[in-house]
C-alpha positions in Angstrom: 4.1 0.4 24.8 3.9 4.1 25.8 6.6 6.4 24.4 6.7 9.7 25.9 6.1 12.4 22.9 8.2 14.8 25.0 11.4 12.8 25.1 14.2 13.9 23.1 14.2 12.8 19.6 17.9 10.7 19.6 20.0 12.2 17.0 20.5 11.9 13.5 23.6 11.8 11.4 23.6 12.9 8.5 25.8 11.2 5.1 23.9 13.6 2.3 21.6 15.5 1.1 19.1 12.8 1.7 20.4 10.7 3.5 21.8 9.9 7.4 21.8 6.7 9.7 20.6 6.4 13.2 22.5 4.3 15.5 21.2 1.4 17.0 20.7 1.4 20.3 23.7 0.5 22.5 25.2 0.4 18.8 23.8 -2.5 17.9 24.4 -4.1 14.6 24.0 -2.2 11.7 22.9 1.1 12.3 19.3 2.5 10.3 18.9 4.1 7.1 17.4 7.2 7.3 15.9 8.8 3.9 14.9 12.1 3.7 16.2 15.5 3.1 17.1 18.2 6.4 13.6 19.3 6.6 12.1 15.6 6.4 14.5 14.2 9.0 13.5 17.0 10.9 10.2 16.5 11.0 10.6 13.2 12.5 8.9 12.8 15.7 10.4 11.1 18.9 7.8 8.4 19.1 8.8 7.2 15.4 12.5 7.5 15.6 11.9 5.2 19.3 9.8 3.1 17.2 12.6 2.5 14.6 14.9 1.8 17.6 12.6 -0.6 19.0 12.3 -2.6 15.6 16.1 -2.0 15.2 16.8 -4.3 18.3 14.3 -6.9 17.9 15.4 -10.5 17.3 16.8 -11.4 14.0 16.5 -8.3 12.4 19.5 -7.1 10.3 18.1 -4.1 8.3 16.0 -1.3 9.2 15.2 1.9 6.7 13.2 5.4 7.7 11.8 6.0 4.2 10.5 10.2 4.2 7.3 9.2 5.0 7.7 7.7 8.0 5.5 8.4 11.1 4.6 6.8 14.0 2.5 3.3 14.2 1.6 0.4 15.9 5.1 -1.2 16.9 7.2 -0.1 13.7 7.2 3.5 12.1 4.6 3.4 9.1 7.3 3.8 5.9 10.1 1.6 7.4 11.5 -1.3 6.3 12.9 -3.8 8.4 14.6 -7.4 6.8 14.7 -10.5 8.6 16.2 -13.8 7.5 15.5 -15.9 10.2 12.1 -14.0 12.1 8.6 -13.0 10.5 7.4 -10.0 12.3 3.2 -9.3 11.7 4.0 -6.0 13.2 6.1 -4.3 10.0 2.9 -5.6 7.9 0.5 -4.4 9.9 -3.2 -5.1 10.2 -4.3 -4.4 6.3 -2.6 -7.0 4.9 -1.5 -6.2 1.8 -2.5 -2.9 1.2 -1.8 -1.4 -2.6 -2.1 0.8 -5.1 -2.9 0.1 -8.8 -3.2 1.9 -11.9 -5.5 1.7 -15.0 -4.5 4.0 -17.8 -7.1 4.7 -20.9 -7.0 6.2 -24.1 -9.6 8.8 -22.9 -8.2 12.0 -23.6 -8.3 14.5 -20.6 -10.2 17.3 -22.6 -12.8 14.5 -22.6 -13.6 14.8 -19.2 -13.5 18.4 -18.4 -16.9 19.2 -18.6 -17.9 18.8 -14.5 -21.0 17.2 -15.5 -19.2 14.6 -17.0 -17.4 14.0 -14.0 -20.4 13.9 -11.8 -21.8 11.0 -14.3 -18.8 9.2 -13.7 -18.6 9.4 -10.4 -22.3 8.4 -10.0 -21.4 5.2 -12.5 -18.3 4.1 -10.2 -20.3 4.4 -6.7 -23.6 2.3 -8.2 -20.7 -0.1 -8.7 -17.8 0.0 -5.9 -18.8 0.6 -2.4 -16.8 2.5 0.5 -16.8 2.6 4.0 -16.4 -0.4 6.6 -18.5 -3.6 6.2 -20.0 -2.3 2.9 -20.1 -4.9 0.4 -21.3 -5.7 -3.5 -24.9 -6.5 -3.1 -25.2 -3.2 -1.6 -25.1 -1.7 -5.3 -27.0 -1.2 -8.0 -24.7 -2.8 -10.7 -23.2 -4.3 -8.0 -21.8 -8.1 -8.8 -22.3 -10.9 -6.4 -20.0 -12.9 -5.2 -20.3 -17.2 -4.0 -18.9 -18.1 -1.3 -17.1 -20.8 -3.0 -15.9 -17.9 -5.5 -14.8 -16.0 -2.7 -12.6 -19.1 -1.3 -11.0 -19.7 -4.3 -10.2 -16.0 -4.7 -8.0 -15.8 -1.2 -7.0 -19.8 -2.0 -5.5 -18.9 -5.6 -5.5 -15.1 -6.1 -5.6 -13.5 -9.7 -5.8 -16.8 -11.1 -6.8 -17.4 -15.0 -10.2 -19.4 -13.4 -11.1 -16.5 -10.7 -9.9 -13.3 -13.6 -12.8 -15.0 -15.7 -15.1 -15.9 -13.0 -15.2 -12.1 -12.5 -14.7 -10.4 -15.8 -11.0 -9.8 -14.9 -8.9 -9.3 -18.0 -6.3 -12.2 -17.6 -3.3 -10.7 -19.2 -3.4 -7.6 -16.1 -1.8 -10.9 -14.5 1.3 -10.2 -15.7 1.0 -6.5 -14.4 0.9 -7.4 -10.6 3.7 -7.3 -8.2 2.5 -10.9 -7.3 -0.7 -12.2 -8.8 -0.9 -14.8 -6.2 0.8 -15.8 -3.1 1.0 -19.4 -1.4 1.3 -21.2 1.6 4.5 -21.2 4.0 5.4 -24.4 2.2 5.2 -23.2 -1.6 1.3 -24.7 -2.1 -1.8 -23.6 -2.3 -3.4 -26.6 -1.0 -1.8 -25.7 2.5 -4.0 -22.3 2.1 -6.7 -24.6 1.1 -6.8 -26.4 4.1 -5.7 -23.1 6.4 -8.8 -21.8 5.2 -11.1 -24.5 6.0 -10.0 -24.9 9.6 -10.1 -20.7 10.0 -13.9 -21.1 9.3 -14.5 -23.9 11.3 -13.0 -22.6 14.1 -14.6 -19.8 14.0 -11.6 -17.1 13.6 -13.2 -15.6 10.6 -16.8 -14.9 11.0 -19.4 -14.2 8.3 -17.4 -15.3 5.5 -19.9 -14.9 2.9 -20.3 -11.0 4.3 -16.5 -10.3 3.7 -16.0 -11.8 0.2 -18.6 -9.5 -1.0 -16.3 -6.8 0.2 -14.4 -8.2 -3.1 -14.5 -4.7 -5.8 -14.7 -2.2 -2.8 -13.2 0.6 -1.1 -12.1 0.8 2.7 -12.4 4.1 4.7 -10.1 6.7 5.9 -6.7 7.0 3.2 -8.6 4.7 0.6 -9.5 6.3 -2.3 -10.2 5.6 -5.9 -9.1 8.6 -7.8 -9.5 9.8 -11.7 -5.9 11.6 -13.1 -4.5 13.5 -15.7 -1.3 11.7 -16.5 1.8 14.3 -17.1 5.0 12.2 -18.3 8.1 14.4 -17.3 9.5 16.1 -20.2 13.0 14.2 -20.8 13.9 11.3 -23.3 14.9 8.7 -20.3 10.7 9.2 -18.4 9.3 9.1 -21.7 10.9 6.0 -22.9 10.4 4.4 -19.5 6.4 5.3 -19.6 5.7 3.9 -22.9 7.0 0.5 -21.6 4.7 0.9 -18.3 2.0 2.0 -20.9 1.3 6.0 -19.7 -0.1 7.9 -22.0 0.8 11.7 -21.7 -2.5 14.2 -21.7 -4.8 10.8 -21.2 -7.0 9.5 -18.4 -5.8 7.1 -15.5 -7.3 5.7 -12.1 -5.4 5.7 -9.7 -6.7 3.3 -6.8 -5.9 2.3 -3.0 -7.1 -0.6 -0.9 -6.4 -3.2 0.7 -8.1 -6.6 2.6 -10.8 -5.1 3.8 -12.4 -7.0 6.8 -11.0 -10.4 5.9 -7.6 -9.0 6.2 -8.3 -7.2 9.9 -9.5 -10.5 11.1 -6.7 -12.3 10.0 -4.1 -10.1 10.7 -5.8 -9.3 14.3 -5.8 -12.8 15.4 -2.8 -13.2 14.3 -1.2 -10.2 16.9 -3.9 -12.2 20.0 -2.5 -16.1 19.2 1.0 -14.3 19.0 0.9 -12.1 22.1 -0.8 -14.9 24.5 2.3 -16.9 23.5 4.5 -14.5 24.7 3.1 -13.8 27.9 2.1 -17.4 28.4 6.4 -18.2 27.9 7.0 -15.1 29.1 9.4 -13.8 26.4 10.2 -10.2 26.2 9.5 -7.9 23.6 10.9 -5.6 21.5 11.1 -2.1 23.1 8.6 -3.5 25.5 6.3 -3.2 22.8 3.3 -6.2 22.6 2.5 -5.2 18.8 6.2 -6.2 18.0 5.5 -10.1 19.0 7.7 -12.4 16.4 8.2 -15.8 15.6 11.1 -17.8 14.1 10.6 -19.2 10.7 9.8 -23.0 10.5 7.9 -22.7 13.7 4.2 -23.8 13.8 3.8 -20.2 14.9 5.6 -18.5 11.7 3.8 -20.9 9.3 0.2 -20.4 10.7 1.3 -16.3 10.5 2.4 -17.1 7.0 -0.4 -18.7 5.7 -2.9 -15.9 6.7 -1.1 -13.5 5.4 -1.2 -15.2 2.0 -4.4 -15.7 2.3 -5.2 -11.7 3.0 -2.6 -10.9 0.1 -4.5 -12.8 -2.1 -7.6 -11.0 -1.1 -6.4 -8.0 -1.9 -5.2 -9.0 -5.1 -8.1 -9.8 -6.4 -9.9 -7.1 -4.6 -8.1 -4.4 -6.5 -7.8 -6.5 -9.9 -12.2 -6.5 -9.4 -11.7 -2.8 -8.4 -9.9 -2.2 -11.7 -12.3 -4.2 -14.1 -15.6 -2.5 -12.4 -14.0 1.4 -12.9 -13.3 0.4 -16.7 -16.7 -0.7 -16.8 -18.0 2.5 -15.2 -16.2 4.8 -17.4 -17.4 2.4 -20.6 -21.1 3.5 -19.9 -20.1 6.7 -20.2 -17.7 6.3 -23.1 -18.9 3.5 -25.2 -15.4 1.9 -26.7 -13.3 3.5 -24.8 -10.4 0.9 -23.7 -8.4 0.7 -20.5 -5.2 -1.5 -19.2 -3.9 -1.8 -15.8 -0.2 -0.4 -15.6 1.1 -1.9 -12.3 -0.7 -3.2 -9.2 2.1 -3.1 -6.6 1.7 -3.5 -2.2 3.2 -1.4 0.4 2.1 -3.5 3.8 3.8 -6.9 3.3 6.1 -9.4 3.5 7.9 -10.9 0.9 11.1 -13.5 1.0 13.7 -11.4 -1.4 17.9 -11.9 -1.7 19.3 -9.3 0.7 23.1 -9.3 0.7 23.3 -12.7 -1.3 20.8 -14.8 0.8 17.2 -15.2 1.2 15.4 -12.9 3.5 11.9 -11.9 4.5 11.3 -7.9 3.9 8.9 -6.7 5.6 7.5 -3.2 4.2 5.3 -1.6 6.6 4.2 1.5 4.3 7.2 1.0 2.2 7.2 0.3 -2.1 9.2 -2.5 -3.1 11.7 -0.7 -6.0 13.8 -2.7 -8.3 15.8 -1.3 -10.9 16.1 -2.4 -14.2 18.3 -5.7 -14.4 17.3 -7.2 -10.7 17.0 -10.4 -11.0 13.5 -10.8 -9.7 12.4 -8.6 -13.0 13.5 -11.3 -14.8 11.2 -12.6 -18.3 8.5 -9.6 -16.8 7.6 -6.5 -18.9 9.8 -4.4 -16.9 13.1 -6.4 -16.9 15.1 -3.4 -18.7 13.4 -0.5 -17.1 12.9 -1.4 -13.4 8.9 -1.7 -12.4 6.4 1.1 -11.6 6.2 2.6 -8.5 3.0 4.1 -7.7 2.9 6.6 -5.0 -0.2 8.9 -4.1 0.6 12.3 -2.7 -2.5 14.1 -2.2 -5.6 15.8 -4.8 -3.5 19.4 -4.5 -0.2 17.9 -5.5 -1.1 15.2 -7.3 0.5 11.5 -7.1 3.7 10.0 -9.1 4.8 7.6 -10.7 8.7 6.5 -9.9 11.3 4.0 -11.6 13.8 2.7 -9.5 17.3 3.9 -9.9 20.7 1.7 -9.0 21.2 3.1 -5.8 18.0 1.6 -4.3 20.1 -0.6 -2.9 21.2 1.7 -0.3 17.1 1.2 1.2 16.5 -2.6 0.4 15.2 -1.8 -2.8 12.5 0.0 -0.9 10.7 3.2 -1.3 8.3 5.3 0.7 4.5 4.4 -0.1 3.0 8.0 -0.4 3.2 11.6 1.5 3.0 9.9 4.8 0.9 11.8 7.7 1.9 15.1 9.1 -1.0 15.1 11.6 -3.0 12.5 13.3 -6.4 12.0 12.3 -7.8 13.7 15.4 -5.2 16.5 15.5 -6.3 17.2 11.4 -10.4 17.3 13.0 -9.3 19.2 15.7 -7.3 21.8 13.5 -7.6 22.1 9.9 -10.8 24.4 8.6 -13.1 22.5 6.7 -14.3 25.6 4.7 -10.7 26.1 4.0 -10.5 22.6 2.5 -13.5 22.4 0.2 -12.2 25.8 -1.0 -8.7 24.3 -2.0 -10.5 21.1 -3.7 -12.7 23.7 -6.0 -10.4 25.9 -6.7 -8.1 23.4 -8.4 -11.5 22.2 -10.1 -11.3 18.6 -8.4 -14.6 16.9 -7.7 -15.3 14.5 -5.2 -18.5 12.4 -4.0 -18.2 13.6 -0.5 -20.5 16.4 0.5 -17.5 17.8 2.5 -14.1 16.4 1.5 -12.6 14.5 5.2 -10.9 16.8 7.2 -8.4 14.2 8.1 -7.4 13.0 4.4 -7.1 16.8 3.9 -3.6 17.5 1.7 -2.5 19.8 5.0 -2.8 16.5 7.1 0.3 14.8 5.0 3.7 16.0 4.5 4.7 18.2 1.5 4.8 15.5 -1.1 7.1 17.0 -3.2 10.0 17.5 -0.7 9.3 13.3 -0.3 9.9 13.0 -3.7 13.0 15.0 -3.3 13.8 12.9 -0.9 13.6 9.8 -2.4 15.2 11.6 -6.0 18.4 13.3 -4.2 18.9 9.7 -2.3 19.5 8.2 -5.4 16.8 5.4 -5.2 14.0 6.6 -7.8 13.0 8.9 -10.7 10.0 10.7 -11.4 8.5 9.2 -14.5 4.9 11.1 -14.4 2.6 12.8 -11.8 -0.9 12.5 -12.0 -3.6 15.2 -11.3 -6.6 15.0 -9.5 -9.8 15.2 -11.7 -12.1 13.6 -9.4 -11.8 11.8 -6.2 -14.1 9.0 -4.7 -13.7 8.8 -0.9 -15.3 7.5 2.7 -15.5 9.5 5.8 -15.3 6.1 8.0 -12.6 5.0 9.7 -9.4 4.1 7.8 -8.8 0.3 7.2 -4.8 0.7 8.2 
């Protein structure tokens, strides 16, 4: 649906320093959470804050949040939240199903890697091994690791699994550091997914199967990024207690890596949105705002189960995707620094939907660009390595100002137990092209001595492109819902100038 950037932005009210609420429309039902502090709020534009009415009013839903980094998307605001108990909305996911952030921390010092020729090795060792860019794939490399086809389908059938971790030289305890190692079917199986699979193929849905699972260990384009860090743990007793369980090491060397689904993930996701939208126009059902990428089904319907069941499936994808992403980067930096070791520290998602107790009954949260966030003590931490502390929450800011790592606080109840999932944009893609200086840009990335393997760094990933990261992290501080418990600094960057995945 077309929104008018020119109409007024609807007002909102402010409860805080970081927080305010935006009626629904025609007051609606409970009204939506807005994070963010004056300047974030007003930075909002009037096609995102109509977007969050749109999802607001749409059927079943009884939650909607504005994290700070919420901009305008495709049906629902990119960083929103918005809880269903009875609907499943592909819409709030979006079409990179499943798209995360993970971290590997190593026991490389940082002085270890200052010297830029170092850097430039490393760099060369991850690309011969991790590819970037739409429709690139494994073979495509010189250490490059090829994957079956039968591999591939019982990687999106059983995700991190113990079999598939070993298939691919995955250490199996990074298992237990995943948000969810695996997701199944709509009906608790994985033989459903089995079977979902199998008819997706023979239908011809998903094309070219073999191409896409050899995306498996690569990089997307546009905001995907793999990225080498200084880790910086804050300097009090409660972030440097809460880092030692997560596993940071303060002055080492992390990676800090987002992806997603890759192709697999588009098709599913896209024909998803088709199947969905024919059957509204074929019942003629209204939508949301008007708005055909906010097409719904009710859960236990053939519809919502079929939905389901690809989304599992791209999930799982991406699970292993960044669990082979993780394994390959260790092995990169291992040619280079024979013994050094490495351990993932969280592997969490940021497009999904997950079924999760919201006011004492089961719901589906849908985070579109959104962190899941539970504090120490929730329930769902329960028997993990986090129960006490609350999990990590890894968000990336930008190369200037670096990325953070959060810990949920108490009063992430107020947003769902929900966070924002980075900076969010400031500019669209072509309005960055269009504006930002490029020789202004490479300038910035040398003169805070971070390399990068792109000849000229992407003028639309640019740090001037996204919001001031640090007044998100305000945000998200002054709201009550998280701490800071390290930032991480840019030491070398791996990108793709293609178009983004999300």
């Amino acid at each position: 649906m077309y929104i008018d950037p020119t109409t007024p932005k609807p007002p909102i009210t402010a409860t805080g320093d970081a927080v305010g609420f935006l009626p629904a429309r025609n007051s609606y039902g409970k009204p939506i959470t807005v994070i963010g502090t004056e300047a974030i709020r007003n930075g909002f534009d009037a096609i995102c804050l109509q977007q969050a009415l749109n999802s607001r009013g749409a059927p079943g839903v009884t939650d909607l949040v504005l994290n700070p980094d919420a901009h305008a998307g495709y049906g629902a605001p990119v960083g929103s939240v918005l809880v269903s108990p009875t609907h499943i909305y592909p819409g709030p996911v979006g079409v990179d199903m499943k798209c995360s952030m993970s971290l590997l921390q190593f026991d490389l010092p940082v002085e270890e890697i200052a010297d830029k020729k170092v850097r430039r090795k490393l760099i060369e060792e991850i690309c011969q091994r991790l590819p970037t860019g739409a429709g690139r794939g494994q073979s495509s490399l010189k250490h490059g690791r090829k994957i079956s086809v039968d591999l591939g389908k019982q990687a999106v059938i059983e995700g991190a699994s113990a079999s598939v971790c070993a298939q691919l030289g995955i250490p199996p305890r990074w298992a237990d550091r995943c948000e969810d190692s695996f997701h199944v079917a709509h009906d608790g199986s994985a033989g459903t997914l089995g079977e979902r699979l199998e008819w997706l193929l023979h239908a011809g849905v998903v094309k070219n199967f073999d191409i896409k699972v050899n995306q498996l260990g690569s990089y997307g384009g546009g905001n995907h990024f793999g990225e080498c860090e200084a880790v910086e743990v804050a300097d009090n007793d409660r972030a440097r207690a809460v880092a030692d369980v997560f596993g940071l090491r303060h002055g080492k060397t992390a990676f800090l890596s987002h992806c997603g689904s890759r192709g697999l993930g588009n098709v599913l996701a896209s024909g998803q949105f088709k199947a969905l939208q024919a059957m509204f126009a074929r019942w003629d059902i209204p939508l949301p705002g008007g708005d055909k990428e906010l097409v719904y089904a009710p859960l236990g319907t053939p519809e919502a189960d079929a939905y389901l069941d690809d989304l599992a499936l791209g999930a799982n994808f991406a699970t292993v995707n960044h669990m082979l992403i993780n394994a390959m980067v260790l092995e990169a930096f291992e040619s280079v620094f024979p013994g050094i070791k490495g351990d993932l520290v969280y592997f969490i998602s940021h497009n999904i939907a997950r079924q999760e107790i919201v006011d004492n009954r089961p719901a589906w949260v849908h985070r579109k660009g959104a962190t899941r966030a539970f504090p120490g003590g929730h329930h769902a931490l329960k028997g993990t390595p986090f129960e006490a502390t609350g999990h990590p929450i890894l968000l990336p800011g930008n190369p200037r100002d670096g990325s953070a790592v959060m810990v949920a606080d108490a009063g992430a109840a107020l947003s769902c137990y929900s966070v924002n999932h980075g900076a969010g944009r400031a500019m669209g893609r072509k309005e960055a092209i269009r504006r930002l200086d490029q020789g202004t840009i490479d300038s910035e990335m040398h003169e805070h001595d971070i390399l990068s393997n792109c000849r000229q760094y992407p003028k639309d990933e640019a740090p001037a492109a996204y919001k001031d990261f640090n007044e998100v992290l305000k945000s998200v501080a002054l709201a009550g819902l998280a701490s800071e418990v390290a930032r991480l600094k840019a030491r070398f960057v791996i990108k793709d100038g293609d178009k983004a995945d999300d």
